[in-house]
N, C-alpha and C positions, 0 to 999 in steps of 0.2 A: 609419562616419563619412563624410560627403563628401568632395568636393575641395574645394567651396568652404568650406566648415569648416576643412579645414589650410591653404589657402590664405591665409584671413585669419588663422589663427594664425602662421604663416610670417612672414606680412608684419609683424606686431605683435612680433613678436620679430628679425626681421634687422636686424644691426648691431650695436643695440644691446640686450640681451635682461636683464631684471632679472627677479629671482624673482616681482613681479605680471606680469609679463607672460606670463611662463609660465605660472601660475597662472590666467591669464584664459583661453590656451587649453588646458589642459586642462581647465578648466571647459565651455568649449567643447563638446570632445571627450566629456564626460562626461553632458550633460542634451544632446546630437545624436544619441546612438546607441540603437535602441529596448529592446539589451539591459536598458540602467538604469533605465524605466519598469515593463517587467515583473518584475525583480529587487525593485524596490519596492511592485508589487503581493501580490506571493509572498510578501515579510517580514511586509507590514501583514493578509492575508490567513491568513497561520499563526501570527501571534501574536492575533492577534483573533479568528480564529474556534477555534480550537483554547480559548482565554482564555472563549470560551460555550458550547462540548462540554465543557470540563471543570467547570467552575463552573457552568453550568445544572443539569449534573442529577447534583447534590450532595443525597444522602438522609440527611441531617441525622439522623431518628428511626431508622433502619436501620444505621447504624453501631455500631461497637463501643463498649466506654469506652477503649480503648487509640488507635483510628482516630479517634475526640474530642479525642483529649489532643494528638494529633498533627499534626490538621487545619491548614492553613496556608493558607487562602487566597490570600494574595499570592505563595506559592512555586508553588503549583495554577496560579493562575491566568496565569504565565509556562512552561507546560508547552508550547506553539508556538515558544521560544526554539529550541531545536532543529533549526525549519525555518529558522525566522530567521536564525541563525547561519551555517550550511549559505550561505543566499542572499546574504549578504553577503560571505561567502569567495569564493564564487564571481565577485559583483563583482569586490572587492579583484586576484584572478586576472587577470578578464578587463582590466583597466583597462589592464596590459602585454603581455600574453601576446596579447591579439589585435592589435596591432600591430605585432607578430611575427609571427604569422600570415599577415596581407592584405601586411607587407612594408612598410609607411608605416613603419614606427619607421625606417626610411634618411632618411624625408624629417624627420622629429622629433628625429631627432642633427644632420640638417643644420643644422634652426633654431636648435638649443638644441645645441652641441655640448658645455655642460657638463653632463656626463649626471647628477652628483653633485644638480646642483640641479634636474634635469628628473626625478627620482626625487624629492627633497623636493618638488619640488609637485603632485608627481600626490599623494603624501601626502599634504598638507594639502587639497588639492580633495575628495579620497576621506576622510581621515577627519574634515572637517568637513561633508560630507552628508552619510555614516553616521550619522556621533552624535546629527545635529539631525533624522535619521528615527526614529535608536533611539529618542529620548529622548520623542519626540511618541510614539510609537506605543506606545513601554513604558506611558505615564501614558495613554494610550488603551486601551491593553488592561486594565491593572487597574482604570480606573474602568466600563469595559465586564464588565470579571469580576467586580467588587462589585456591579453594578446586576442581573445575572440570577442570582447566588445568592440563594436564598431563604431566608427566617428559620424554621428558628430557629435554623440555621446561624451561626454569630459573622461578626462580618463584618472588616475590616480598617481601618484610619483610619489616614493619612500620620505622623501626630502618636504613633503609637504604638511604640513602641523598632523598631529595625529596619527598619520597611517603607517609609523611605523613601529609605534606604539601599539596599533591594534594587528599587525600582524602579528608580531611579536608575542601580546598576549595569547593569541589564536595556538600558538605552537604550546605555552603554557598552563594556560585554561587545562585542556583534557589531561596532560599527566598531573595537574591536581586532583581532578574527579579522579583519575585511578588510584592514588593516594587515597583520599578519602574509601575507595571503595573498597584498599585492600585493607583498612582501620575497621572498616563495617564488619569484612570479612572475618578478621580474625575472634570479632565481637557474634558474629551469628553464627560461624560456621557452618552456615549450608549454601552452597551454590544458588539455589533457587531464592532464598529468602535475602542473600547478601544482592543480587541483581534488582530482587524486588524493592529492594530499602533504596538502593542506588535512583532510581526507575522512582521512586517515589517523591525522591528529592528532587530530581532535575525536571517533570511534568506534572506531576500528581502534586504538590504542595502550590505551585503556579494556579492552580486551577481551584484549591479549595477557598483560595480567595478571591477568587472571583466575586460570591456572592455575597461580601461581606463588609462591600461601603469600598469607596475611592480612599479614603481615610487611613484603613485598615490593610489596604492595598500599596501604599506609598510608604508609610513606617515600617511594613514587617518586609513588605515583596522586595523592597530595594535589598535587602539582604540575604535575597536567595541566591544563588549560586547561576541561573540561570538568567535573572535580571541583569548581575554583577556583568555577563557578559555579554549581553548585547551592549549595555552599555560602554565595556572597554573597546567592544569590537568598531565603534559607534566614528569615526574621523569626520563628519560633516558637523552634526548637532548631537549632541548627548541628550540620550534618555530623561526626559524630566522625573524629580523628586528621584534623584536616585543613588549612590554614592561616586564619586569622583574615579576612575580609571584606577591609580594609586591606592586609595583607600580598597574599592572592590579588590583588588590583589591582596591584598593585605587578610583583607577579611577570606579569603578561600585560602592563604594559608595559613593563617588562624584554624580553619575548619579541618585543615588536612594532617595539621599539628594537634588538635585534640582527638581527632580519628586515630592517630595511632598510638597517642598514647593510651587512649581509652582501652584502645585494642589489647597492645602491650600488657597492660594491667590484667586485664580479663583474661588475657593467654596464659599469662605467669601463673594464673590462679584456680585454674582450672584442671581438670585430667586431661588427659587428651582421649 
């Protein structure tokens, strides 16, 4: 980010500093830095093109009757979420963790010395661009992954039980993970370590239970975050043993609401 970017933030917030105005300059801070255009190219690029490797070359006649019965287009055709998510955590990270970093977060406590609400507005700045990316890009990719499957494959329609539920989440889901990731952020303060915590939760904790009983796997794994959303993503059959569409939301914003306050707290508490 510039000088002259915190400069004017600086200035729009000393003296007297209200939650829009902080909220202006992290906005600021936020469409200035060229990480946040490439981070949004990455998302819109691995849910769309991934959403036409997977649904282009769907062989309808070459399937099973069991791979027919199964088929789900609209959960297929968010199989790029993965990347997507990934790129949004990594934003959520970077949005604190790199002003830690270069060392400006001294100059961003000066302005804002209540760091409680310099944390809720990085929050609202970050998770109202996520969501209004998710959301555009989800209902971009599924109408881009219905228009290259070919018939005589079934196709999906908004209107039909589920799938517009699980688009909807799709747009959702990842500006939670950036929430969460920008809570972690403020809690580890380092780039590298807030990615790896991120990175840890969404494929590394899936995998330590693996080896640890079907049992153990179905009680705790239904509550990961990455379970939560195959399962919402899910319009044909839902994920068995696993939490309901509604409740999975519920529980990632539960997750996303104690990441920041954890954060919050930890910020407040610290030097910078």
């Amino acid at each position: 980010m510039s000088t002259a970017t915190l400069t004017r933030g600086t200035t729009r917030t000393a003296g007297r500093y209200g939650f829009r105005n902080v909220a202006e300059m992290e906005w600021l801070k936020l469409r200035s830095v060229r990480s946040t255009a490439w981070i949004m190219l990455i998302f819109a690029a691995g849910m769309i093109g991934v959403a036409i490797l997977g649904l282009g070359h769907v062989d309808w006649s070459s399937m099973t009757k069991a791979d027919r019965a199964g088929f789900d287009p609209t959960n297929d055709g968010f199989a790029g979420l993965a990347i997507g998510q990934l790129a949004f955590g990594v934003l959520g990270a970077l949005v604190i963790t790199s002003e830690f970093g270069s060392g400006m977060i001294r100059a961003t406590f000066a302005a804002v010395p209540r760091r409680g609400l310099l944390l809720a507005a990085k929050a609202a700045v970050l998770g109202a661009v996520t969501l209004a990316a998710g959301e555009v890009l989800a209902f971009a990719s599924w109408a881009i992954g219905e228009a290259v499957l070919r018939s005589p494959a079934p196709h999906a329609a908004l209107s039909q039980p589920g799938v517009l539920r699980a688009v909807l989440m799709a747009g959702a889901y990842p500006a939670l993970i950036a929430l969460i990731a920008l809570g972690l952020g403020a809690v580890i303060r380092h780039t590298a370590g807030a990615i790896s915590a991120v990175v840890g939760i969404l494929f590394v904790l899936p995998l330590i239970l693996l080896p640890l009983g079907t049992s153990i796997q179905n009680s705790v794994g239904k509550f990961l975050p990455m379970i939560i959303s195959e399962n919402s993503l899910t319009a044909v059959k839902p994920v068995a043993d696993s939490l309901s569409p509604g409740a999975g939301f519920g529980v990632l914003c539960a997750y996303a609401a104690a990441a920041l306050v954890i954060g919050g707290v930890v910020l407040s508490r610290r030097d910078a």
